[in-house]
LUMMIRO-281495 format. One record per residue: residue number from 1; residue in one letter; x, y, z of N, C-alpha, C in turn. Coordinates in nm, 4 decimals. Example, Ala and Ser with C-alpha at 12.3 -4.5 7.8 and 13.67 -1.06 7.14 Angstrom:
> 1:A:1.3190:-0.5690:0.7800:1.2300:-0.4500:0.7800:1.3200:-0.3300:0.7800
> 2:S:1.2850:-0.2250:0.7080:1.3670:-0.1060:0.7140:1.2900:0.0030:0.7870
//
This chain:
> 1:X:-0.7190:2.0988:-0.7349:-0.6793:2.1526:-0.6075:-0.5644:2.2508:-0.6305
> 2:X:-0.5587:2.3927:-0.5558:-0.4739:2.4707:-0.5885:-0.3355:2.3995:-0.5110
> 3:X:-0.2579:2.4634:-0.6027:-0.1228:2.3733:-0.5010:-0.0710:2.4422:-0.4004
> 4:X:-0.0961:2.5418:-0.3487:-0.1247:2.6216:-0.1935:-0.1666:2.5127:-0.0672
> 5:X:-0.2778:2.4553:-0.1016:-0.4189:2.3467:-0.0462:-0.3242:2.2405:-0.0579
> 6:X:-0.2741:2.1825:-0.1682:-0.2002:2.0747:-0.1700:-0.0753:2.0296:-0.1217
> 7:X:-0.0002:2.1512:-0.1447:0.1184:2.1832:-0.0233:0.0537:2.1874:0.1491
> 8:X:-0.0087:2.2303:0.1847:-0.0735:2.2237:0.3080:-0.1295:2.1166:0.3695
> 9:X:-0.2204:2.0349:0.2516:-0.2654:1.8839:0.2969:-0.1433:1.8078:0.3149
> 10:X:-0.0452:1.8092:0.2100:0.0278:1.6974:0.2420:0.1216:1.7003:0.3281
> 11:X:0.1490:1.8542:0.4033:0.1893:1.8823:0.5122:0.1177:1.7646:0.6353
> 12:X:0.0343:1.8047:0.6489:-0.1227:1.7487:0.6956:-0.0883:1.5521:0.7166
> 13:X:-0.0570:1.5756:0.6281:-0.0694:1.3922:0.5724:0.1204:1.3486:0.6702
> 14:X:0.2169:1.3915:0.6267:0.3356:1.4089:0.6790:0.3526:1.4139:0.8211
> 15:X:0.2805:1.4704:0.8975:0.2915:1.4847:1.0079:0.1502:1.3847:1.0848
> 16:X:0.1002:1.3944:1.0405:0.0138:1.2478:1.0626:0.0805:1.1487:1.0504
> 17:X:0.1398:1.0427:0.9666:0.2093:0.9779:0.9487:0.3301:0.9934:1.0544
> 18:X:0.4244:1.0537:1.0489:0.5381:1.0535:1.1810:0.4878:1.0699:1.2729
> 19:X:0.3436:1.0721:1.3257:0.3140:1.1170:1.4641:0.2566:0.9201:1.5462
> 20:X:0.2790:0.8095:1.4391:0.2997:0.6884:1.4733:0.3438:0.5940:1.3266
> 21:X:0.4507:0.6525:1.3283:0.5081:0.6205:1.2113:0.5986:0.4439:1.1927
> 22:X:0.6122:0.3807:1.0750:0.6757:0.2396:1.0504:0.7226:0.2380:0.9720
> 23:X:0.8881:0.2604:1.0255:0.9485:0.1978:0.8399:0.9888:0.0611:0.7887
> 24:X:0.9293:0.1051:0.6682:0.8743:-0.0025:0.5976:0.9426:-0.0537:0.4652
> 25:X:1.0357:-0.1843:0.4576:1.0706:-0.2210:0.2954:0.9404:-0.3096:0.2551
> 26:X:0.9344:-0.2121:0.1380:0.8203:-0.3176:0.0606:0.8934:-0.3706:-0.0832
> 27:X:0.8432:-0.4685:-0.0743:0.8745:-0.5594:-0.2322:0.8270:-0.6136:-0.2915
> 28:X:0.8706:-0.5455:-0.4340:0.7857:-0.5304:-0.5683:0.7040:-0.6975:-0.5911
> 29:X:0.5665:-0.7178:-0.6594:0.6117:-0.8164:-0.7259:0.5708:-0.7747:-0.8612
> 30:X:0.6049:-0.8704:-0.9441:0.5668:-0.8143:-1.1036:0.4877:-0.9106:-1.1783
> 31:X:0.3772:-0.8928:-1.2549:0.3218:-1.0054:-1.2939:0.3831:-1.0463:-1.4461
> 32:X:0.3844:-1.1813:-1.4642:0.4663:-1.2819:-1.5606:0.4310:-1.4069:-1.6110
> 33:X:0.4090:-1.3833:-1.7729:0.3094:-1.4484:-1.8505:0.4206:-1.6003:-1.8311
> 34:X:0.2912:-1.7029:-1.7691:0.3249:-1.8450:-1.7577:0.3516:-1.9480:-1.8703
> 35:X:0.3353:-1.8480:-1.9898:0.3005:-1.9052:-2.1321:0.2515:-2.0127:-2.1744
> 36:X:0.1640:-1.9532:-2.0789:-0.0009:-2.0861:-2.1480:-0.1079:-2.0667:-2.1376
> 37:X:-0.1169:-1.8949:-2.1002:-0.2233:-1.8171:-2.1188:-0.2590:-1.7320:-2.0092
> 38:X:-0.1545:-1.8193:-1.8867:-0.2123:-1.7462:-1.7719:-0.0820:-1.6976:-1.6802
> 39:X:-0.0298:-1.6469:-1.5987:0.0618:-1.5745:-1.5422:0.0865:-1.6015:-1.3813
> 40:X:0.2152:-1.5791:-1.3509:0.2316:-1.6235:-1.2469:0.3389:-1.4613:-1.1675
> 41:X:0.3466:-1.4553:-1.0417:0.3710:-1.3189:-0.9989:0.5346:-1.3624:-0.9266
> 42:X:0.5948:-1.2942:-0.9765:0.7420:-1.3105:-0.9433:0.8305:-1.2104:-0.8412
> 43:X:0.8784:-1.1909:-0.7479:0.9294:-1.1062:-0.6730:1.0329:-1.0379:-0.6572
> 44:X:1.0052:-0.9445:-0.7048:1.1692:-0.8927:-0.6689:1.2812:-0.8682:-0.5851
> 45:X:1.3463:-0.7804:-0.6214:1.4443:-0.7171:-0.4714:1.3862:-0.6142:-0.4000
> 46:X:1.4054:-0.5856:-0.2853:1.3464:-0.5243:-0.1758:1.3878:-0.4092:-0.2479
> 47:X:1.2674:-0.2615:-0.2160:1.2776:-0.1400:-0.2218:1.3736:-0.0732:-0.1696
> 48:X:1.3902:0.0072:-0.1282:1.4583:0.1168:0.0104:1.3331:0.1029:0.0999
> 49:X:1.3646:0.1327:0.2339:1.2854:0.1344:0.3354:1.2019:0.2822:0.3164
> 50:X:1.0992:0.2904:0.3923:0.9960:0.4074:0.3375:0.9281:0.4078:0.4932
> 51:X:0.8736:0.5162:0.5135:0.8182:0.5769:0.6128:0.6538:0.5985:0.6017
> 52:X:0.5885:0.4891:0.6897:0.4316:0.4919:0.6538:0.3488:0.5014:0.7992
> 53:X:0.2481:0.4936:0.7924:0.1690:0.4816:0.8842:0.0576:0.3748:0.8668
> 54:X:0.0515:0.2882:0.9355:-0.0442:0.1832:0.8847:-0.2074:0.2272:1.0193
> 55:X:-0.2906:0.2474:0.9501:-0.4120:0.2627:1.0200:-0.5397:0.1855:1.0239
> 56:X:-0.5903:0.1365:1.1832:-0.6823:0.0068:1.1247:-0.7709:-0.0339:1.1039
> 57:X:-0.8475:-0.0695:1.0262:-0.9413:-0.0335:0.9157:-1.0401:-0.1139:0.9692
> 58:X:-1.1311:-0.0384:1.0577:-1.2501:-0.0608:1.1156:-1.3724:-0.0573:1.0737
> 59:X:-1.3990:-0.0045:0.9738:-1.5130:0.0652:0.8423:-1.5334:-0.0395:0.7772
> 60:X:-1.6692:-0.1171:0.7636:-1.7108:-0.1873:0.6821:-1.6868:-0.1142:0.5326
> 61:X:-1.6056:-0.2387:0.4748:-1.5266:-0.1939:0.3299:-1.5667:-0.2882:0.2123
> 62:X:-1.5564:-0.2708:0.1217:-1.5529:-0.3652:0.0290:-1.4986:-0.4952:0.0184
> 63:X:-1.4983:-0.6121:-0.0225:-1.4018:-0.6851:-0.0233:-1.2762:-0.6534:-0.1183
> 64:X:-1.1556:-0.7219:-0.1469:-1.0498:-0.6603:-0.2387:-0.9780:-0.7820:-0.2608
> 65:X:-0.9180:-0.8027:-0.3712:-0.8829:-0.9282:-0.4086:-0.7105:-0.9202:-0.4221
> 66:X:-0.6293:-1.0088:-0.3560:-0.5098:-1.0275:-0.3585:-0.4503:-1.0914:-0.4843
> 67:X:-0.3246:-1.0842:-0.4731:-0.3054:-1.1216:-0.6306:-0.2988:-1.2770:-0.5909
> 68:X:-0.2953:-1.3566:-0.5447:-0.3652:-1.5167:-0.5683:-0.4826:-1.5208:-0.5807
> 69:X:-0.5385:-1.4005:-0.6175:-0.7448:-1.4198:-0.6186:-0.8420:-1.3795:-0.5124
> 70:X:-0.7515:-1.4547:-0.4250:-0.8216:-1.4166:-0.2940:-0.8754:-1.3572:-0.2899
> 71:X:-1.0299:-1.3466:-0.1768:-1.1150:-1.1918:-0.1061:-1.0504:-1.1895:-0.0123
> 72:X:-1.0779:-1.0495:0.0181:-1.0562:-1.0381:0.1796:-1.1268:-0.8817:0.1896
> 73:X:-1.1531:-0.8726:0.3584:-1.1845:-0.7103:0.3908:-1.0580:-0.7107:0.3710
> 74:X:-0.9721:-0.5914:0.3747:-0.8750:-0.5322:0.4348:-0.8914:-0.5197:0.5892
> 75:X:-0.7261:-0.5261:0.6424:-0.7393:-0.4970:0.7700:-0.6555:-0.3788:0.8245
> 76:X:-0.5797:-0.3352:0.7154:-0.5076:-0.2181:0.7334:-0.5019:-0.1501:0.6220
> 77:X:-0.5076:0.0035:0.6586:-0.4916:0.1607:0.5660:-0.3518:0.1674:0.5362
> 78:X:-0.2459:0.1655:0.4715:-0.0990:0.1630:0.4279:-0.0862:0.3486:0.3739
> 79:X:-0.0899:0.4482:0.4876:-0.0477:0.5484:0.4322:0.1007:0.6061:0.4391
> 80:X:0.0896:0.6818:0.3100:0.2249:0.7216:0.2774:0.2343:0.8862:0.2146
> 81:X:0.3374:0.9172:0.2088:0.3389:1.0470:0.1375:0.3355:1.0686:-0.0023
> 82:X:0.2903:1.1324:-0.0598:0.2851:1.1406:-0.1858:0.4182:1.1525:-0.3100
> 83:X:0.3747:1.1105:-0.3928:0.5378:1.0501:-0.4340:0.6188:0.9601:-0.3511
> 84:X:0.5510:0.8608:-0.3206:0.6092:0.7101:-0.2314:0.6378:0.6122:-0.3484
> 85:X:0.7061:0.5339:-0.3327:0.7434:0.4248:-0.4043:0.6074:0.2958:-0.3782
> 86:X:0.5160:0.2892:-0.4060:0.4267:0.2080:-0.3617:0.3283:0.1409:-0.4848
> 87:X:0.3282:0.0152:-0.4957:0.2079:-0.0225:-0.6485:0.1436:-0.1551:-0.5789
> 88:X:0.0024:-0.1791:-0.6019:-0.0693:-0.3046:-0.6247:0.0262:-0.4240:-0.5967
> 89:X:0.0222:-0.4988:-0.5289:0.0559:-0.6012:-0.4722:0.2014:-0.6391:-0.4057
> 90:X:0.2498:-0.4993:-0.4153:0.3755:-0.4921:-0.3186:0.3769:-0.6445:-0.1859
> 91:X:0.4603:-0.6014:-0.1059:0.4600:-0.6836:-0.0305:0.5698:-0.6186:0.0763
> 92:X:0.5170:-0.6772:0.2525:0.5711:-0.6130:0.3354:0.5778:-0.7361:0.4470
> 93:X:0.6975:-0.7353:0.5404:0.6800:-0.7740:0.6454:0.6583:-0.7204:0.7576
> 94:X:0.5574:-0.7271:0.8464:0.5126:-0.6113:1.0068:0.4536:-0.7335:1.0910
> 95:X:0.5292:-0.7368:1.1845:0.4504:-0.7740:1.3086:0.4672:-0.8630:1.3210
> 96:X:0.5724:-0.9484:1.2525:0.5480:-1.1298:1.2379:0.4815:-1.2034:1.0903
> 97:X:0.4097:-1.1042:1.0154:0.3509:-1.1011:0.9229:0.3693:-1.0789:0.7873
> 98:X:0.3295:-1.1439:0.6863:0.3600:-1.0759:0.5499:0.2316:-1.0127:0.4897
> 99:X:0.2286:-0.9052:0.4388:0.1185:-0.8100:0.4418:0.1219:-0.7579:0.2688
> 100:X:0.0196:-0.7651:0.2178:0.0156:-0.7494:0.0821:-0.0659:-0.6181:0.0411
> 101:X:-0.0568:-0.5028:-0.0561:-0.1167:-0.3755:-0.0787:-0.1887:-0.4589:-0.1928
> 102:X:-0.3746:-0.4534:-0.1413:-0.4496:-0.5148:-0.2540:-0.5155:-0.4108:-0.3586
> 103:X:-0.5359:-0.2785:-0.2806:-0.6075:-0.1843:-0.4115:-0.5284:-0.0496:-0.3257
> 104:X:-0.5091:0.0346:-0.4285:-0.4783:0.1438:-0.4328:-0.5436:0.2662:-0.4410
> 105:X:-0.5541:0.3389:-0.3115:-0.6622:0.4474:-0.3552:-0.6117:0.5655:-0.4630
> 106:X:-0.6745:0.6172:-0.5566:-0.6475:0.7266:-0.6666:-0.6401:0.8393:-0.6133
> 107:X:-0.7427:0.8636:-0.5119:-0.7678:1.0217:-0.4248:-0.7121:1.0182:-0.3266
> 108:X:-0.7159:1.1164:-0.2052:-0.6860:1.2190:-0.3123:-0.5103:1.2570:-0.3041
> 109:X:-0.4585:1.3730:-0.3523:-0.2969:1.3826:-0.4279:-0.2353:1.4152:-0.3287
> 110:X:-0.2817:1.4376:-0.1989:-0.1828:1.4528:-0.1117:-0.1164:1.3592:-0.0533
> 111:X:-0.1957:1.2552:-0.0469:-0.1297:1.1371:0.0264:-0.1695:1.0250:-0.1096
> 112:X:-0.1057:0.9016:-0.0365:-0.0885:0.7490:-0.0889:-0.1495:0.6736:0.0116
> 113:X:-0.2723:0.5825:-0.0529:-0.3233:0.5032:0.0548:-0.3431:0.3701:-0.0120
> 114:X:-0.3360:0.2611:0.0329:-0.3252:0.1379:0.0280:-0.4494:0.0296:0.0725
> 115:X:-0.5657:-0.0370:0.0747:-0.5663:-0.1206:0.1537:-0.4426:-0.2550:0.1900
> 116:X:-0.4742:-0.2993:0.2767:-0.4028:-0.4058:0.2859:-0.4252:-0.5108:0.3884
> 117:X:-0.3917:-0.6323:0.3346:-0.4262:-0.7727:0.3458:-0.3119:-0.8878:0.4139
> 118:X:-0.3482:-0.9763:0.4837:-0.2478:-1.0530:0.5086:-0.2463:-1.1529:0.4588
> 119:X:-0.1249:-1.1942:0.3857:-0.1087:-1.3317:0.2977:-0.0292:-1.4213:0.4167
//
């Protein structure tokens, strides 16, 4: 993508996002060998707060697996701007809720998208 197009989408993506925007601390977790073959996920300290848009994910989807194993659909889109602080199994509180980022979309570079799950 020329970066003309890419500057422009993520314009695109930016103003989508603030137009019903949530800020959001998410926190890390990190995975950590149980030393006995198998691993257990440990949590860190909260991020900085971040500016997302959560959108709700009505589209028959794949299932996606949380880091306890779990399936689940997703029930929310976790978008963000590109160059966000955001990885695989983060963790968030919204709504009363603790809300987990189960897969990460790769595409495309303008934005950061998330499914996400409630633990």
């Amino acid at each position: 993508m020329r970066e003309a197009e890419l500057q422009l989408q993520a314009s695109a993506t930016r103003a989508f996002i603030l137009a019903d925007a949530e800020d959001l601390t998410l926190v890390r977790r990190s995975r950590q060998s149980d030393g006995a073959g198998g691993y257990t996920y440990t949590t860190g300290a909260p991020l900085a707060s971040q500016t997302a848009r959560l959108i709700p994910q009505s589209d028959r989807t794949l299932e996606v697996t949380g880091a306890d194993g779990r399936s689940a659909h997703p029930d929310w889109i976790l978008l963000m701007e590109p160059g966000s602080d955001m990885q695989r199994y983060d963790r968030f509180d919204w709504r009363g809720d603790t809300w987990e980022i189960a897969e990460l979309h790769q595409k495309p570079d303008y934005e950061m998208k998330g499914d996400v799950i409630r633990v």
